[in-house]
C-alpha positions as CSV (number, residue, x, y, z in Angstrom):
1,X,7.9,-2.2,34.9
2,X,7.8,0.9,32.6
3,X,5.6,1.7,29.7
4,X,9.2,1.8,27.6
5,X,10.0,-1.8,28.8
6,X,6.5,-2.9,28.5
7,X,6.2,-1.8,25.2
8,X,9.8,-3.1,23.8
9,X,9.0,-6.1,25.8
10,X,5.4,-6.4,23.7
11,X,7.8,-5.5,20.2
12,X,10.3,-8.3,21.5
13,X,7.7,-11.2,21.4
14,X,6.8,-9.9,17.7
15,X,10.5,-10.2,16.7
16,X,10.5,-13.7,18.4
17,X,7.6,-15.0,16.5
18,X,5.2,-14.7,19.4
19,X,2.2,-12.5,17.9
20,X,-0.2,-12.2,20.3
21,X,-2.2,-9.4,23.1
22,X,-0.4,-5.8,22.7
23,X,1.0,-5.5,25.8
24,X,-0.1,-2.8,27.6
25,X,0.6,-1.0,31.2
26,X,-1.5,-1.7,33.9
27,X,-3.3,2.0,33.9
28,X,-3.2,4.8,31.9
29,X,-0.5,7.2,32.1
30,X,-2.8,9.9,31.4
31,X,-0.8,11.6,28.5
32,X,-3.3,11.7,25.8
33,X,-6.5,12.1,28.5
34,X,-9.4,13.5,26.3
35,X,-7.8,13.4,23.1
36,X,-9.5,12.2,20.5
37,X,-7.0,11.5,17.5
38,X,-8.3,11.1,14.1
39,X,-6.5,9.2,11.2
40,X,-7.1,8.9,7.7
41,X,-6.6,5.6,6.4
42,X,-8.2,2.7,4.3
43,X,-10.8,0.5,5.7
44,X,-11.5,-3.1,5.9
45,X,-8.6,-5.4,7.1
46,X,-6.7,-2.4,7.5
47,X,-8.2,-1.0,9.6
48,X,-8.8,-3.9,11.7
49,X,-4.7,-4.1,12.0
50,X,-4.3,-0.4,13.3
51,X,-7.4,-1.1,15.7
52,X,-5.3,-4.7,16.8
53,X,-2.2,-3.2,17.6
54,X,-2.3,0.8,18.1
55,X,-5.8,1.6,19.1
56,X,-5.0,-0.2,22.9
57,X,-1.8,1.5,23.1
58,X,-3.5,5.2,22.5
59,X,-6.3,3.9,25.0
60,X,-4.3,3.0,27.8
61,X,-2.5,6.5,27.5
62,X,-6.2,7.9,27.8
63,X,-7.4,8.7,24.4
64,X,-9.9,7.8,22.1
65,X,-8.9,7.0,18.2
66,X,-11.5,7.3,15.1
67,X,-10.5,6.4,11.4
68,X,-11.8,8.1,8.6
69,X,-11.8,5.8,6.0
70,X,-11.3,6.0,2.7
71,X,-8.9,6.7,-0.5
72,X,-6.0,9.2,0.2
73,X,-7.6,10.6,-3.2
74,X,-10.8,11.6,-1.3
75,X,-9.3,12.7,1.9
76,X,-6.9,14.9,-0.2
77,X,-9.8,16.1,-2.1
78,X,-11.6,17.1,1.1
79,X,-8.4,19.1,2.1
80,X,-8.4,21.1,-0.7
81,X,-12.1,21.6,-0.6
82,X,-11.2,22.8,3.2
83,X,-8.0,24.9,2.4
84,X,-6.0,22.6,4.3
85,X,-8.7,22.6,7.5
86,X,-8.6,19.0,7.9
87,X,-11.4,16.6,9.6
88,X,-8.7,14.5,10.5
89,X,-5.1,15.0,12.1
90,X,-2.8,12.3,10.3
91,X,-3.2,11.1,6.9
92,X,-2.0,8.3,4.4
93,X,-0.7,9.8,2.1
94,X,0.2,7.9,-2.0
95,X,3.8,8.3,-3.3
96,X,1.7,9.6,-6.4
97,X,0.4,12.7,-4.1
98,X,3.9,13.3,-3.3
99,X,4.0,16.5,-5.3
100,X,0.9,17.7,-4.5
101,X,1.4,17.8,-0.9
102,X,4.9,19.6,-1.7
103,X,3.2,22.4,-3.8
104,X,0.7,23.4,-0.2
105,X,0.8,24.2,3.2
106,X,-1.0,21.3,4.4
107,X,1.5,19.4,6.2
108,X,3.5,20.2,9.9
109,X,6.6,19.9,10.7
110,X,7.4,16.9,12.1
111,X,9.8,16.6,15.1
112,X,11.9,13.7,14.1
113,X,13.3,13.3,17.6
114,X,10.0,12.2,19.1
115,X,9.8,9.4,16.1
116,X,12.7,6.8,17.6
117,X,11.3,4.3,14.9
118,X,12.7,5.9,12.1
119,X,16.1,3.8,13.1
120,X,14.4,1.2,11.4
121,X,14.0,3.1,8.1
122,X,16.2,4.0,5.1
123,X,17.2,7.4,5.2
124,X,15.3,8.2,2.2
125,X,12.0,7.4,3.5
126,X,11.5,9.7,6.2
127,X,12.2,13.6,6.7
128,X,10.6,16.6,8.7
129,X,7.1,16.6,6.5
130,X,6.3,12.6,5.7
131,X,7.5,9.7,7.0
132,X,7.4,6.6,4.7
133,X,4.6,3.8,6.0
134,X,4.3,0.9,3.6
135,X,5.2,-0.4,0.1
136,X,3.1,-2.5,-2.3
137,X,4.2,-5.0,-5.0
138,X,2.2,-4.5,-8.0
139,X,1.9,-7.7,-9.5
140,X,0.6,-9.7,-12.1
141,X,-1.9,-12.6,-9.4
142,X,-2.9,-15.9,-11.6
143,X,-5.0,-19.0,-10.5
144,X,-2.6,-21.3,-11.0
145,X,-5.2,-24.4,-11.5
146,X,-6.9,-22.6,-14.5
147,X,-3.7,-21.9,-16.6
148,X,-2.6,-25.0,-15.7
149,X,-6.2,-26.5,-17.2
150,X,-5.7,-24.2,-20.3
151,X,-2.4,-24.7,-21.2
152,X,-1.3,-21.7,-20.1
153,X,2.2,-21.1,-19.1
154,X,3.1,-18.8,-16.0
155,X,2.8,-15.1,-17.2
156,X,6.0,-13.1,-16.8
157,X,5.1,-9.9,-18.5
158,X,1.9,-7.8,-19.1
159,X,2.6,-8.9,-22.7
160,X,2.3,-13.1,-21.5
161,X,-1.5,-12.0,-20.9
162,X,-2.3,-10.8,-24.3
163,X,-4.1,-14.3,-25.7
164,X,-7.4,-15.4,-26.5
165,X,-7.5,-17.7,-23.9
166,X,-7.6,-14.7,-21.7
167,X,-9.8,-11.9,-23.4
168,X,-12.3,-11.0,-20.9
169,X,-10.8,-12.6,-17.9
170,X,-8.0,-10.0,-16.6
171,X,-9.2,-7.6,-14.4
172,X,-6.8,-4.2,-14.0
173,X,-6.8,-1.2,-11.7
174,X,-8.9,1.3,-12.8
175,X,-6.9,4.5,-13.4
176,X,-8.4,6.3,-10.5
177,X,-7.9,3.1,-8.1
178,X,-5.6,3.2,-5.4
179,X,-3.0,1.2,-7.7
180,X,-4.0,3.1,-10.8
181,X,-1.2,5.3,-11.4
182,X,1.5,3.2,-10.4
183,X,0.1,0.3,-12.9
184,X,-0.6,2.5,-16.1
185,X,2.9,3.5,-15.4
186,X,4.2,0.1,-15.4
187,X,2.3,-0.8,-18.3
188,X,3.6,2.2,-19.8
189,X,7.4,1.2,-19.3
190,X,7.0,-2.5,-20.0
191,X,5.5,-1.5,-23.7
192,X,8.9,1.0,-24.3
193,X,7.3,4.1,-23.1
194,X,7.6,6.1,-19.9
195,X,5.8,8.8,-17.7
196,X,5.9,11.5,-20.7
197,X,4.7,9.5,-23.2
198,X,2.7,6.6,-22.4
199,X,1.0,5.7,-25.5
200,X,2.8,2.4,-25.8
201,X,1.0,1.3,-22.3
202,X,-2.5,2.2,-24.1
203,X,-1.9,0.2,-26.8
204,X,-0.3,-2.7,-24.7
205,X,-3.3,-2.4,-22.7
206,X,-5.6,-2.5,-25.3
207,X,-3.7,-5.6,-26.8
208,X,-5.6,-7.7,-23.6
209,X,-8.8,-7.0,-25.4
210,X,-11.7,-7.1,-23.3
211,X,-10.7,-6.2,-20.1
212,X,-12.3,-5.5,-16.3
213,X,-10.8,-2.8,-14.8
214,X,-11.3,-2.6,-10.9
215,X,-11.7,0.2,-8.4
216,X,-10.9,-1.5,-4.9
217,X,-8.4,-4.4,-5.2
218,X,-10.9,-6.6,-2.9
219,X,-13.4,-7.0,-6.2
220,X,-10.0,-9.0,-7.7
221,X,-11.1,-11.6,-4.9
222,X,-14.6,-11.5,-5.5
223,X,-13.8,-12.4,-9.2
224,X,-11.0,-15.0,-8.5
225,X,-14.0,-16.6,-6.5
226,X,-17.0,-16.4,-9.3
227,X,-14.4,-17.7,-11.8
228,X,-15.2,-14.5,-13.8
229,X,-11.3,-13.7,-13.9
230,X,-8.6,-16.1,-14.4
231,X,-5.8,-13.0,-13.7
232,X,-5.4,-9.4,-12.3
233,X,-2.9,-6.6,-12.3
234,X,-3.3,-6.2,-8.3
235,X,-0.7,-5.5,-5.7
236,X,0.7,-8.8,-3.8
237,X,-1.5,-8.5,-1.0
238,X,-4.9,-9.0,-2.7
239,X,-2.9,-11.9,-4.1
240,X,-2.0,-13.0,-0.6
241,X,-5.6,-12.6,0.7
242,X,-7.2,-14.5,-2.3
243,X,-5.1,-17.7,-1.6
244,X,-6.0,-17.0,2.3
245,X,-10.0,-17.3,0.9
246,X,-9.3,-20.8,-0.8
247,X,-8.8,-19.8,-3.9
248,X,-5.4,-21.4,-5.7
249,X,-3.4,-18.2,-7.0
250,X,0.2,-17.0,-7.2
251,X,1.8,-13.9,-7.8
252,X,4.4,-13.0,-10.4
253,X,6.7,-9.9,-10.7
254,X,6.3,-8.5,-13.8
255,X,9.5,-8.0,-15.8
256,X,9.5,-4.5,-17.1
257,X,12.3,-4.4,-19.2
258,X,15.9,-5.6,-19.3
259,X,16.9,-3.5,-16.3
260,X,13.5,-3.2,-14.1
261,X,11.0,-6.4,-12.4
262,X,8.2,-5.3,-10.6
263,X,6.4,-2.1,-9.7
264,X,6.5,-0.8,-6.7
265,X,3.6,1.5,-5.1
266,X,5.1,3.6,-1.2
267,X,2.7,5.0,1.0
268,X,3.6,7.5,3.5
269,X,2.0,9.7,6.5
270,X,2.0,13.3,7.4
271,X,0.4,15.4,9.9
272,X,-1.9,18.4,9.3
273,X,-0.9,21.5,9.9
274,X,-4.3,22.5,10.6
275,X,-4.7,19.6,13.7
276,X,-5.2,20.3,17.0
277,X,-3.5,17.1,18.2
278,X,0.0,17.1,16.6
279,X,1.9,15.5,19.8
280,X,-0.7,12.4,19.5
281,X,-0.2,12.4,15.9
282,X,3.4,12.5,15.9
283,X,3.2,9.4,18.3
284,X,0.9,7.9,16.0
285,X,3.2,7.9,12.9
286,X,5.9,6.3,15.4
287,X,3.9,3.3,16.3
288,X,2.7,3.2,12.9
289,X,6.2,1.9,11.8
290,X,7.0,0.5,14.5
291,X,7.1,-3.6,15.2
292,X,3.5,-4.4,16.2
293,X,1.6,-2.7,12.8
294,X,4.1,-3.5,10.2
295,X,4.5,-7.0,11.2
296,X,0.8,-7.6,11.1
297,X,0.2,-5.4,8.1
298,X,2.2,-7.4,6.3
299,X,0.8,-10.8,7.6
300,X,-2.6,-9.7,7.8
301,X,-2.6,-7.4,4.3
302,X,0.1,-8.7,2.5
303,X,1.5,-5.3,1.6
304,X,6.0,-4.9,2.4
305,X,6.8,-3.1,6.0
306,X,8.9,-0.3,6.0
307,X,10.4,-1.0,9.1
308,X,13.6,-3.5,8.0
309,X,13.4,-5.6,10.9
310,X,9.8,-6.8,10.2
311,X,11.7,-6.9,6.8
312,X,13.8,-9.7,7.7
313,X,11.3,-12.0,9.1
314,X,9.2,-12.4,6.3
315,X,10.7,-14.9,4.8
316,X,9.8,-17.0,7.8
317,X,6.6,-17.4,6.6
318,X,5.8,-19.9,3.9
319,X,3.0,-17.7,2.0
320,X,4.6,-14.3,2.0
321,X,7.9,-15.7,1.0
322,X,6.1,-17.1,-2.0
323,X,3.6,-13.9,-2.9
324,X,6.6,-10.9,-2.2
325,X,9.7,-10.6,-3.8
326,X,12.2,-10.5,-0.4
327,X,15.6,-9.4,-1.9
328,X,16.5,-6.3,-1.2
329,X,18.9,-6.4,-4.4
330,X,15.4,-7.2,-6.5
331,X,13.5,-5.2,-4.5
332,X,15.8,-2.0,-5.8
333,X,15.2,-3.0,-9.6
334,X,11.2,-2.7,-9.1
335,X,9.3,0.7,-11.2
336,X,9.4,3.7,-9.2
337,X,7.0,6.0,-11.4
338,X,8.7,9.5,-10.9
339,X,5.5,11.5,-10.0
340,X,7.1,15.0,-10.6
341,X,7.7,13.6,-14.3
342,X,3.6,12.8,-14.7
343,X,0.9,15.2,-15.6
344,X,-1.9,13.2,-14.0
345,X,-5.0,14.9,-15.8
346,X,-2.9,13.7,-19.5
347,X,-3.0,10.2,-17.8
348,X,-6.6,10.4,-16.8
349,X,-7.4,11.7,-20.2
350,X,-5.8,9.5,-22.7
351,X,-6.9,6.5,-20.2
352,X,-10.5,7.7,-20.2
353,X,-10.6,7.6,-24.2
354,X,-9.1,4.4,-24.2
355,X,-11.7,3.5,-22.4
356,X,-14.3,4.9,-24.4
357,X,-13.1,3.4,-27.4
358,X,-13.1,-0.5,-25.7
């Protein structure tokens, strides 16, 4: 059997429902001997799912993977510190670095023949610079069982969180948290204003009175658990792993406004110009969306594949079908902050004197 038919053969069992062992071929074909890839991604969980389904894959083709975790803020940081010399050869890159990334240098060209899995993709989410990797659902996540003791009904705007049942216990992203941006922004359109002027999102904010605002979504869990929040503005998966820890939570889609539910966060990847390893980064971006990772990111992490056939199978599973909003005719209406419209040190700013004045 070939690697190609072992390797559709391993993406065919994931499509069927079996998720199991990556299949693999028997020995190494040799093509990545001695290279050492690098990738730039987020730790925890998910990296556990890249080292579960593409880490054996690169192995058996005779390389070696290592994954420099941390915030696409901080790895971006260190490529401007380097002047686009890179310690790493693929990166994650946020939908709010976007315009960053299109003002530099940084980034190769990507040969989009040598990435079949972009079939799988909307044509807007991949060209020759980034291909897109994963979506988010901002959300508003509630324990259910403490509303339910309080009287509380189930929140359906930012607005629905503004009572004194609730001061002290809603935790939000932190502005410079991987959700930050995207969440300010959609606090900033549900309160009338938009990525210009978002004073109406400061003072919607401020109307929760009290507030904890987080910097890595897994301290949302750590609070569910300690009772110290009965609420956060976090992305579905943190949702999805909170109820997977015990604790009884749901998730809610914010309605925006009469037009928009939901906020949606993309992630995407691009290779450094400045790598050394572009052919073994190229073919990591293409496993990246392919079957194996987007099925189990979403399963595992809770955050929306890319890839429209994992898409379609979500709904198979009881939790996620609960936790994600699954039609694609909702899924269009969620907040797409327009990053080329924001001036990000304004946002930082006026959020940091918001802050101040808590």
């Amino acid at each position: 059997m070939t690697k190609r038919n072992i390797i559709n053969l391993a993406g065919g069992l994931v499509i069927a429902g079996i998720v199991g062992a990556v299949a693999l071929p028997a020995a190494a074909d040799g093509k990545f001997d001695g290279v050492t890839l690098r990738v730039a991604t987020f730790g925890g969980s998910w990296k556990e799912s890249l080292d579960a389904t593409i880490t054996p894959k690169f192995e058996a083709l005779g390389g070696k993977i290592e994954y420099v975790t941390g915030s696409p803020q901080a790895n971006l940081a260190k490529l401007i510190a380097g002047r686009g010399r890179a310690p790493f050869d693929v990166m994650e890159i946020l939908d709010a670095q976007v315009p960053d990334f299109a003002a530099t240098d940084f980034l190769a060209t990507i040969d989009l023949s040598k990435v079949p899995n972009t079939r799988y993709l909307a044509d807007f989410q991949y060209n020759d610079k980034m291909v897109a990797s994963w979506n988010t659902q901002e959300t508003i996540c509630y324990d259910k069982d403490k509303f339910a003791e309080l009287g509380i009904a189930a929140p359906a705007t930012y607005k629905d969180l503004a009572i004194p049942a609730l001061e002290g216990r809603i935790s939000i992203p932190d502005i410079t948290s991987g959700g930050g941006l995207a969440n300010f922004g959609g606090f900033a359109y549900a309160a009338g204003g938009d990525e210009v002027n978002v004073e109406p999102g400061i003072e919607l904010i401020k109307s929760l009175k009290a507030l904890k605002f987080w910097s890595r979504g897994g301290e949302t869990i750590t609070q569910f658990g300690s009772g110290d929040i009965y609420a956060a503005v976090v992305h579905a998966g943190w949702c999805v792993r909170a109820k997977n820890a015990g604790y009884p939570v749901t998730s809610v889609h914010p309605v925006i406004n009469d037009e928009i539910k939901g906020v949606a966060k993309e992630g995407w990847l691009g290779v450094m110009e400045s790598s050394e390893n572009k052919e073994a980064a190229v073919w990591f971006v293409n496993e990246y969306i392919g079957s194996d990772f987007q099925y189990r990111a979403a399963t595992k992490n809770g955050v929306m594949p890319v890839n429209q056939e994992v898409i379609a199978r979500l709904g198979e599973d009881p939790l996620l079908a609960e936790m994600l909003e699954l039609d694609p005719a909702m899924i269009a209406k969620a907040l797409r902050v327009d990053y080329g419209k924001v001036d990000t040190s304004n946002w930082i700013d006026q959020w940091n004197r918001m802050v101040s004045s808590q």
